[in-house]
C-alpha positions as MATLAB code, in Angstrom:
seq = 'XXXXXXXXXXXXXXXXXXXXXXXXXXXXXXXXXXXXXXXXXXXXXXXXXXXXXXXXXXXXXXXXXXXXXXXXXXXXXXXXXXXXXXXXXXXXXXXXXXXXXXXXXXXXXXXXXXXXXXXXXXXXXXXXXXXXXXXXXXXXXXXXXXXXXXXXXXXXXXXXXXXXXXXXXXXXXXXXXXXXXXXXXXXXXXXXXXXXXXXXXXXXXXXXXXXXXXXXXXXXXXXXXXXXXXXXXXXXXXXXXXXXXXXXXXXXXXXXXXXXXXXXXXXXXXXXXXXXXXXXXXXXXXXXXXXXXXXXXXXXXXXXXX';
ca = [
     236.972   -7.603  242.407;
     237.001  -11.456  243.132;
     234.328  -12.726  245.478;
     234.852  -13.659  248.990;
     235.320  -17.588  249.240;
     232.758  -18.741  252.051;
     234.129  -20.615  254.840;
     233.796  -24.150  253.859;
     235.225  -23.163  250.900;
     238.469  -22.216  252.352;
     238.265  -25.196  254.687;
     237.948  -27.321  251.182;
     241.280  -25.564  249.747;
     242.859  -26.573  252.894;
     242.472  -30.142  251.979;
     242.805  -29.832  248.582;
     246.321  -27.805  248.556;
     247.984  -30.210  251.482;
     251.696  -30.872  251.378;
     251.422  -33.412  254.270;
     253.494  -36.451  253.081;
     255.100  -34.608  250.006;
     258.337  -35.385  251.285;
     257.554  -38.183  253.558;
     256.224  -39.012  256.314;
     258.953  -37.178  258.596;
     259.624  -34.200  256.829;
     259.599  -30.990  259.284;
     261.140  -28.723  256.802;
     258.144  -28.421  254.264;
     258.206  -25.768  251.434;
     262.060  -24.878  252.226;
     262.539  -28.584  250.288;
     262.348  -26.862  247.346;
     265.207  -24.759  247.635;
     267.888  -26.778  246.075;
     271.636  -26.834  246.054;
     271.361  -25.965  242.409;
     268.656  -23.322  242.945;
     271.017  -22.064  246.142;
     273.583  -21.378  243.006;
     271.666  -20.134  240.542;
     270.605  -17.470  243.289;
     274.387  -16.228  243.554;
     273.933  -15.540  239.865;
     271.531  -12.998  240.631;
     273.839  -10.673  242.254;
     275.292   -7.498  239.727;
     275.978   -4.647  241.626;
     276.559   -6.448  245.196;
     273.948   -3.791  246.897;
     272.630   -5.474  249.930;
     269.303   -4.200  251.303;
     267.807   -5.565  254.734;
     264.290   -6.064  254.773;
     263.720   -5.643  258.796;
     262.330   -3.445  261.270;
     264.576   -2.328  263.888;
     263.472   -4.074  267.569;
     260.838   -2.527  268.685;
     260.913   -1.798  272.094;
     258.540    1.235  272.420;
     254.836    0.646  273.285;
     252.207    0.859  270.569;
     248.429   -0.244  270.251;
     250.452   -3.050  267.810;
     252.739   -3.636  270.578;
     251.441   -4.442  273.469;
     254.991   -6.774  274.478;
     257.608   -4.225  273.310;
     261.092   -5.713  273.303;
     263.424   -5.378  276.727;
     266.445   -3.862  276.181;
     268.679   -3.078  279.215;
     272.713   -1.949  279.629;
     273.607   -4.383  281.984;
     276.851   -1.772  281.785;
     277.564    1.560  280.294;
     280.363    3.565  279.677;
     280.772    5.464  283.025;
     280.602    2.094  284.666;
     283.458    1.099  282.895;
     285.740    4.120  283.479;
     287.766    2.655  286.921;
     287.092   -1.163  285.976;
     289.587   -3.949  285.412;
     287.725   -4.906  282.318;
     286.449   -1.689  280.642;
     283.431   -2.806  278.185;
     279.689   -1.897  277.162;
     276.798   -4.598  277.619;
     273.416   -5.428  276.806;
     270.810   -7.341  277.490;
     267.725   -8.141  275.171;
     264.260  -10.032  275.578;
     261.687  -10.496  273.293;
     258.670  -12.728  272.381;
     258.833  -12.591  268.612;
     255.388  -13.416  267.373;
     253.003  -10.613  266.817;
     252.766   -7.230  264.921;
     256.072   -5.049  265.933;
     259.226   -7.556  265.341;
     260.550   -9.034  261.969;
     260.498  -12.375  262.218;
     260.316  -15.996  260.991;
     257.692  -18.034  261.871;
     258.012  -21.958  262.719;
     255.397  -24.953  261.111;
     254.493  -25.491  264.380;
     253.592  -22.441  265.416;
     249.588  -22.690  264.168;
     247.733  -25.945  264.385;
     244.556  -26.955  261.999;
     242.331  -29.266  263.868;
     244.558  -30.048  266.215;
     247.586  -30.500  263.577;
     250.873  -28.747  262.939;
     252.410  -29.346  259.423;
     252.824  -32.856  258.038;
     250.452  -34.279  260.740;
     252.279  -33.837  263.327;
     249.874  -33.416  266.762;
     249.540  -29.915  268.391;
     250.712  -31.667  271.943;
     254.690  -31.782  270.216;
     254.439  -28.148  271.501;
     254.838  -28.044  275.451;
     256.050  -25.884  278.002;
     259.566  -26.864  276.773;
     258.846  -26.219  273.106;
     258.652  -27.801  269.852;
     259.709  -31.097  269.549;
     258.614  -31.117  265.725;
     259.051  -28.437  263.080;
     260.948  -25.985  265.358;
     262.864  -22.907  264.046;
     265.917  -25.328  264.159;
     265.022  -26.676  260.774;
     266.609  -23.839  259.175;
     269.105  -23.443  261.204;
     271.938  -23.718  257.874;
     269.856  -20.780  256.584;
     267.999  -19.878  254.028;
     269.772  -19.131  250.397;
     267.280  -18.942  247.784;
     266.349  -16.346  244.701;
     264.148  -13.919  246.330;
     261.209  -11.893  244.231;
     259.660   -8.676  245.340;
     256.129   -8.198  244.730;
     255.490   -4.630  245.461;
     251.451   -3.672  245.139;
     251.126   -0.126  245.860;
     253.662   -0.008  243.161;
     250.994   -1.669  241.023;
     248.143    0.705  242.610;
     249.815    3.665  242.138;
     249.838    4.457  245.651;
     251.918    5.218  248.751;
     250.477    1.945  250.592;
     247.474   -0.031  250.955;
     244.959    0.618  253.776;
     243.853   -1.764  256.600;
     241.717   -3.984  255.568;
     242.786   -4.074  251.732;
     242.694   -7.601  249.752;
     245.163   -8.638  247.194;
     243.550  -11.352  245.353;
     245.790  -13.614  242.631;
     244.549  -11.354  239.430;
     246.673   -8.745  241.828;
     250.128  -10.834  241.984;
     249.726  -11.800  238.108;
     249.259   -7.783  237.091;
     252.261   -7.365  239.713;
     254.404   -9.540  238.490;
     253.998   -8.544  234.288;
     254.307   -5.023  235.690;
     257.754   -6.129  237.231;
     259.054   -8.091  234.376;
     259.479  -10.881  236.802;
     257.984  -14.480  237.263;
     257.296  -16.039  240.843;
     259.233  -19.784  240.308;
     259.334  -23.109  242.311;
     261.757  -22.253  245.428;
     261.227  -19.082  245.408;
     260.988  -16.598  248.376;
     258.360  -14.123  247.918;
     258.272  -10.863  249.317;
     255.024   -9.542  249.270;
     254.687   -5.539  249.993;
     251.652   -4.084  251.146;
     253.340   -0.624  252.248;
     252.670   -0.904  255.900;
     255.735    0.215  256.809;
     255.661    2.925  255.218;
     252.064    4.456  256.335;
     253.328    3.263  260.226;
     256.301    5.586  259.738;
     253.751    8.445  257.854;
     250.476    7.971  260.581;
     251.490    6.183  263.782;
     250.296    2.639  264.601;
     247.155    1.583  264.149;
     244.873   -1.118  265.747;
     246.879   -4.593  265.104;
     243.719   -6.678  263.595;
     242.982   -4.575  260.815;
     246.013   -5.437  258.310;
     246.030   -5.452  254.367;
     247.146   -8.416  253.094;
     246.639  -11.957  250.819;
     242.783  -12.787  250.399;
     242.517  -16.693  251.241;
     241.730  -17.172  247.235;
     245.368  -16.713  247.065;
     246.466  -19.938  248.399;
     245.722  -21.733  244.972;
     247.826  -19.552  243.480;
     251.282  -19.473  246.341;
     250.004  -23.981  246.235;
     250.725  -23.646  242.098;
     254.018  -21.356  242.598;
     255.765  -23.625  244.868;
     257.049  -20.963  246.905;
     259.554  -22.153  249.243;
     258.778  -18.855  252.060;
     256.620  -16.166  252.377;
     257.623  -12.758  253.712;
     255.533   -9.468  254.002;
     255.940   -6.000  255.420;
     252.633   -7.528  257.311;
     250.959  -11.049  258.409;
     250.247  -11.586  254.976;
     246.522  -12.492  255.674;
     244.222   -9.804  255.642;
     242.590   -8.861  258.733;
     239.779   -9.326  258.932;
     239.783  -12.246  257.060;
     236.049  -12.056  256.681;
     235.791  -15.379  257.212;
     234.224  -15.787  261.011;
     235.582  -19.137  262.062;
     238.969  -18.747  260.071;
     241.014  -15.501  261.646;
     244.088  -16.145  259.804;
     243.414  -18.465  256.524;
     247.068  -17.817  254.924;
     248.635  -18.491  258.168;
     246.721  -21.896  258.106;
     247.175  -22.423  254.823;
     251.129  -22.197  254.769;
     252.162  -22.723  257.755;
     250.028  -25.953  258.366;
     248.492  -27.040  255.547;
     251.547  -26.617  252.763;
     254.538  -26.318  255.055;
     255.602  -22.660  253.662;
     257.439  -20.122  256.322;
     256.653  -17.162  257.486;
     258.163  -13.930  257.745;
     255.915  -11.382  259.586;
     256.494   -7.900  259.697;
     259.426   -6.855  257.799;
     260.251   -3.173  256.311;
     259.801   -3.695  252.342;
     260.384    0.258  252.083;
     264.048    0.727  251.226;
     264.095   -2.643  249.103;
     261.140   -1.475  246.960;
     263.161    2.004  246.360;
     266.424   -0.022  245.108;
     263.630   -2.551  243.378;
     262.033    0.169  241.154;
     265.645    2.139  240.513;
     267.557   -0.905  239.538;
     264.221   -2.190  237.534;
     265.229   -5.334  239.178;
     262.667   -7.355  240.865;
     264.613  -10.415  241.648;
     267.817  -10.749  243.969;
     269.738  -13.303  246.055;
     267.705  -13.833  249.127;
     269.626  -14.505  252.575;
     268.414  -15.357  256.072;
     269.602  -16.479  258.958;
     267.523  -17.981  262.202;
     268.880  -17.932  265.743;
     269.350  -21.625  266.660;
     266.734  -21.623  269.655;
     266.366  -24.928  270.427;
     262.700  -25.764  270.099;
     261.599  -22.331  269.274;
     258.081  -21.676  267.628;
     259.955  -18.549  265.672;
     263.139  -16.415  265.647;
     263.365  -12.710  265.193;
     265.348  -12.177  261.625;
     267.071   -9.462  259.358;
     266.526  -10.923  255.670;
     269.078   -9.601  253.699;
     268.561   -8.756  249.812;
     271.755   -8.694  247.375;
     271.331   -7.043  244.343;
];
């Protein structure tokens, strides 16, 4: 096992690994630059059988010690209301703060600051009681079209999922991805799967702050891969990080300091199944933000095709 970095450590990868400036001075889009019109078509290549997997959790609108904002979902009418009217019809009404443990979603470069900073350089005060008037969710609002790669580690462990508190270190994503037969690329979106999902579904929920997940030694390694988004069936930091001024190093480290997405909290279950039966660790990735204005992060479905 890899030794803990210490915190100053960390702090000196976040200045070492920066992507401020990469694509000038203006850039809000960060690591999704590297997704290319020609790496947009090489990703239709991908697809054989046309199987299309989603890699989300349903809206979770039930309580839970990892929800403590469950979604609000109300029929604003139902079918017996609609028996004797003019306009028979069915309605609903949703509302939901995305960020968090319980919803699949994509996270915005400005939703964490470093020191003040969002991505690129951009101050902390953008963000106001309006929103984001830099590096909101808008900046994908076209989508994101890119080859996707699934890096499934209880696969690799042999087991049903990791427990809370686990660390995947980068000697874990190399043995993961020779074991796959697949190769992490520039543009990329990786997937990462801890199995969360999975032991939610098996035990119940389970204390939000204690989450396997990416050790901050990592962040070399994603920095090297130039990974254009990074998903995982949980934050993708471990938690606890270990690291007593740093909760959240990956966050930091991608979202701020090298401009990568987020996706938090999606179901990697039924994509690892068709993963591991097709022997096919590579697909066309698809994903599709609301367009909220100024939004800090949008709840998604990512969508594999096989």
């Amino acid at each position: 096992m890899a030794a803990r970095l210490s915190s100053s450590e960390v702090k000196g990868l976040f200045d070492k690994l920066s992507n401020w400036g990469r694509w000038g001075k203006d850039d809000e889009r960060g690591a999704l630059n590297f997704i290319t019109d020609k790496k947009r078509a090489a990703a239709g290549g991908l697809v054989q059988t046309g199987e299309t997997v989603s890699m989300a959790l349903p809206l979770a609108t039930i309580p839970a010690v990892d929800n403590p904002m469950p979604v609000t979902h109300l029929m604003v009418q139902a079918g017996h209301d609609a028996v004797d009217s003019a306009l028979p019809y069915s309605g609903d009404y949703f509302a939901i703060a995305p960020h968090g443990m319980a919803n699949t979603h994509i996270d915005a470069l400005c939703h964490v600051f470093w020191k003040g900073k969002m991505y690129n350089g951009f101050d902390a005060k953008e963000v106001g009681s309006h929103g984001a008037k830099k590096c909101a969710i808008t900046v994908a609002r076209d989508g994101i079209v890119s080859r996707g790669v699934l890096i499934d580690i209880p696969r690799l462990k042999n087991v049903e999922w990791l427990e809370p508190g686990d660390r995947i270190f980068p000697e874990d994503l190399d043995a993961a991805e020779k074991l796959h037969g697949v190769r992490v690329e520039e543009g990329d979106v990786l997937m990462l799967r801890t199995g969360r999902a999975a032991r939610r579904k098996a035990k119940g929920a389970w204390e939000a702050m204690q989450m396997p997940g990416l050790d901050a030694s990592c962040l070399p390694w994603l920095h090297e891969r130039r990974i254009a988004m990074l998903g995982c069936d949980a934050v993708s930091d471990v938690a606890p990080s270990g690291i007593d001024d740093i909760l959240l190093p990956i966050h930091i480290g991608t979202l701020v300091i090298m401009g990568i997405h987020l996706i938090d909290n999606a179901d990697l279950d039924a994509i690892s199944a068709s993963a591991h039966r097709l022997k096919r660790y590579q697909f066309q990735f698809v994903l599709a933000p609301l367009i909220l204005n100024r939004g800090t992060a949008s709840p998604v479905n990512p969508i594999a095709i096989f």
